[in-house]
C-alpha positions, 0 to 999 in steps of 0.5 A: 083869514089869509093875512100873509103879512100878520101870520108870517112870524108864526110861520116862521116860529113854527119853522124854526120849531119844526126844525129843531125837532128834525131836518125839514124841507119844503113839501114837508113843512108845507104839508105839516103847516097846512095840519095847522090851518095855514095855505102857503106856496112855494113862493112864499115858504122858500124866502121864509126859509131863505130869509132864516138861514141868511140870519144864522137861524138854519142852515141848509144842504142839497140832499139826493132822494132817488133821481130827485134832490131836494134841500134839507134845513136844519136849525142852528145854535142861534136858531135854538137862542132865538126859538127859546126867545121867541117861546117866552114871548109868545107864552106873553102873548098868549096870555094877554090875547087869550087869558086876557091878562 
């Protein structure tokens, strides 16, 4: 199933999660998506990203590699309030969809 609009709050979950781990950035996090089943393009990842570094969630910079730049997000304070949030309502939701509580 390639429901965009369904699957867009998980993608950004894992977003802020990956980013909490470490610094990522586009190709990236393209790639680590895909190893979870998920088929995004730029054009769909970049407004992701776009959209949670407007609301506070990461914050970005330019960063040089080689003759090549590429930009670097990195998740914020509030980004980490809202990823522990997030963590407890999806554990919920887990529970009612797959333990059928």
């Amino acid at each position: 199933m390639n429901d965009k609009e369904l699957y867009g709050g998980l993608i950004r979950l894992h977003l802020l999660h990956h980013a909490a781990e470490e610094p990522i950035f586009g190709l990236g996090i393209i790639e680590e998506l895909r190893r979870h089943g998920y088929e995004i393009s730029a054009g769909t990842l970049y407004p992701m990203l776009h959209g949670l570094e407007k609301k506070g969630y990461l914050t970005s910079r330019q960063e040089r590699t080689g003759r090549r730049g590429r930009r670097v997000y990195e998740i914020t304070e509030l980004g980490r309030v809202a990823l522990i949030e997030a963590r407890a309502k999806v554990k919920e939701l887990f529970g009612e969809l797959i333990e059928g509580r």
